[in-house]
N, C-alpha and C positions, 0 to 999 in steps of 0.2 A: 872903440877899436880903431885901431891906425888904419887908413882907405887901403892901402896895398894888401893887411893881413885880410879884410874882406875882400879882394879879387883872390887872391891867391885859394879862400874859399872856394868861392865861386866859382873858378873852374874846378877845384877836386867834386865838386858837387855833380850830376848827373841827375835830370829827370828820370824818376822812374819807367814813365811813358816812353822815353826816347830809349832808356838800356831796355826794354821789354820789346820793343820796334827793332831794336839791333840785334838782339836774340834771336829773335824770330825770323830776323834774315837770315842769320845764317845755321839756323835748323831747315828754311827750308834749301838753303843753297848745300846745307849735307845730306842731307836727303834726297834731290837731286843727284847727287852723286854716288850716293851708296845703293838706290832703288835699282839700278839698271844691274850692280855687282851681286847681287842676292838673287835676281833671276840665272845670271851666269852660273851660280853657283851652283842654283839647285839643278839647272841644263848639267852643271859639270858632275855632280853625284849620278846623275842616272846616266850618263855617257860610260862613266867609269866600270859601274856595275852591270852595264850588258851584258859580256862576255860571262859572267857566271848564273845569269838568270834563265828559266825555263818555263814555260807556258806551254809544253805536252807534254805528258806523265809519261809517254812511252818511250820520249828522247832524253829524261832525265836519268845520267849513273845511279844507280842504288847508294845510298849512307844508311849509315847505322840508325838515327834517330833524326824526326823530323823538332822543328821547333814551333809551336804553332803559338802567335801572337795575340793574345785575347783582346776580347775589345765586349762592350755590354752584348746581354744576349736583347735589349730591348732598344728602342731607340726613343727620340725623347715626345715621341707619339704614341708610346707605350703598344708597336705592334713589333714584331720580328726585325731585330735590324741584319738588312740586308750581308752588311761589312760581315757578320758574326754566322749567318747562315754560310755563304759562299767560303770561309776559310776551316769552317768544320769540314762541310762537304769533299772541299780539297785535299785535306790532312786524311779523311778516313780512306779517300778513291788510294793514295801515293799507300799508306801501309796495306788497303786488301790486294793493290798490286803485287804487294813484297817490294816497291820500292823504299820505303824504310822499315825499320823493326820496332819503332817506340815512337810515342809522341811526345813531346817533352809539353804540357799544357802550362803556358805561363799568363799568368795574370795578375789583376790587383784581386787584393787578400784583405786591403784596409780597416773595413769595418765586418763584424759579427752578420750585416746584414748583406755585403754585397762580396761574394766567391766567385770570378772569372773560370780557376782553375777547374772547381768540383761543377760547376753548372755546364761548362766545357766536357767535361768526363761523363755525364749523364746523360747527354745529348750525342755526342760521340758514340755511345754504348745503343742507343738509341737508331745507329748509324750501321750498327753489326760491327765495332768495335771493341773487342777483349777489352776487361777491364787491365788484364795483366801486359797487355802493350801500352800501356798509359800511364804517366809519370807529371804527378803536380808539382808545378813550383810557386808557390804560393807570393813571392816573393817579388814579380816583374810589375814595379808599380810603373815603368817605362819601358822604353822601347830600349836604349841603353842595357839597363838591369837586364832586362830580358836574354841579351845576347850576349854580355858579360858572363852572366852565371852559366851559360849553356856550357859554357866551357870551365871556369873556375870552383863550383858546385857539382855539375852533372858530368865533367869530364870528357866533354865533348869536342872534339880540335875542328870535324868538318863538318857541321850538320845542314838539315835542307831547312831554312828559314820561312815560313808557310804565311802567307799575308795577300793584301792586296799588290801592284807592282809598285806602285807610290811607297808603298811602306816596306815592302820589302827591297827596295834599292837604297832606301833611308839605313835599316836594317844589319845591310850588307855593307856596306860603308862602314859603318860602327865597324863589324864583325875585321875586317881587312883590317881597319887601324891599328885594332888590338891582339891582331897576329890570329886570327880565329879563319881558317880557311873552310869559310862558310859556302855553299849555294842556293841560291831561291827558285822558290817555286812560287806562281802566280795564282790565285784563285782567280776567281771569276770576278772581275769590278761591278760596280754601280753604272744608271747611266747620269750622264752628267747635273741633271735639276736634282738630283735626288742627293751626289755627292759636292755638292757645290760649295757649301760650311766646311765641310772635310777638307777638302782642298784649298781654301783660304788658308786653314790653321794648319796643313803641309805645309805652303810655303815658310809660314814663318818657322815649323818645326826645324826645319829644313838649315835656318839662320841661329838657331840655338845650338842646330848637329855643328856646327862649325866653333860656336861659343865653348861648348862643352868637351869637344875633343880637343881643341889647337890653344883654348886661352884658360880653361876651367883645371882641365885634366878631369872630368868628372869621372867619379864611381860610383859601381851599386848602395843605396841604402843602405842596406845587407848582402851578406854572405855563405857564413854560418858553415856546417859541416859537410862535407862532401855528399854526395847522394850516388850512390853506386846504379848506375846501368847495365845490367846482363850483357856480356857479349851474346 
């Protein structure tokens, strides 16, 4: 091989070592720059969603139907998860007030063995909750689904969003984008050792709300046939 056709090699060639050292510079120098833009953001979702959120049952306007966000009734210590006790308790205090008339139970449905909606309803009932104010949607395998079908399924244009405040300003975001003039209601939080996983995997939810509304356009899973609400 003529000397010139092996340099001319030689530079197209690149160490692996040396392209994996240059990679990794500037993942971390993107990283650096995107880390500080993911806190702003999640700062800018809960800024946004103040003004429609409520934390006293007595200063919240009445709506028709609340939407209450399921999450396991167990936690992965196999005792009562907290998340799951405080937003039942929240959903039943807002309807025995007569501040809403229905509670829209959404949850994952996935498997034969694990029912967010019906173990929600049993507990509830359990709560001095009418079975007949209570309305399953088997169908909220996210947070997304959940607050999409409240309206496109259950018919719902303003409903109160029932969660912790972390998820419900997640929640309310979705609900605003897709023209849904939603309100929250807060349950009672964790305190912070207990919710501390939780709140890791907000932040990042927090950077997919962004993926999935502005660059995904995402939709529910499912959809399916309308589900009539009693006025």
């Amino acid at each position: 091989m003529r000397p010139y056709c092996v340099n001319h090699l030689q530079k197209l060639y690149i160490n692996p070592v040396k392209r994996f050292k240059r990679l990794f510079k500037y993942a971390i120098v993107l990283l650096l720059v995107l880390a500080p833009l993911t806190f702003v953001w999640s700062w800018w979702v809960s800024r946004q969603m103040e003004p429609f959120i409520y934390t006293d049952a007595t200063l919240m306007p009445e709506r028709h139907a609340g939407l209450l966000l399921g999450t396991s009734r167990y936690s992965t210590k196999g005792v009562v998860n907290l998340y799951y006790r405080y937003r039942l308790r929240a959903a039943a205090d807002l309807l025995l007030r007569g501040k809403i008339k229905f509670i829209i139970l959404s949850g994952d449905n996935s498997t034969m063995y694990y029912n967010e909606p019906t173990t929600m309803k049993r507990d509830l009932a359990n709560l001095g909750v009418p079975d007949s104010n209570l309305v399953e949607d088997f169908a909220g395998f996210r947070t997304l689904d959940s607050v999409v079908r409240s309206k496109k399924v259950f018919g719902q244009d303003s409903v109160v969003i029932i969660s912790q405040q972390w998820h419900v300003e997640r929640a309310l975001f979705i609900a605003r984008a897709r023209g849904i003039k939603a309100i929250g209601f807060c349950a009672a939080d964790v305190d912070r050792n207990y919710g501390f996983k939780t709140q890791v995997r907000e932040h990042f939810a927090r950077i997919k709300l962004f993926i999935d509304l502005y660059v995904l356009n995402k939709q529910p899973k499912f959809l399916g046939e309308p589900v009539y609400i009693p006025e």
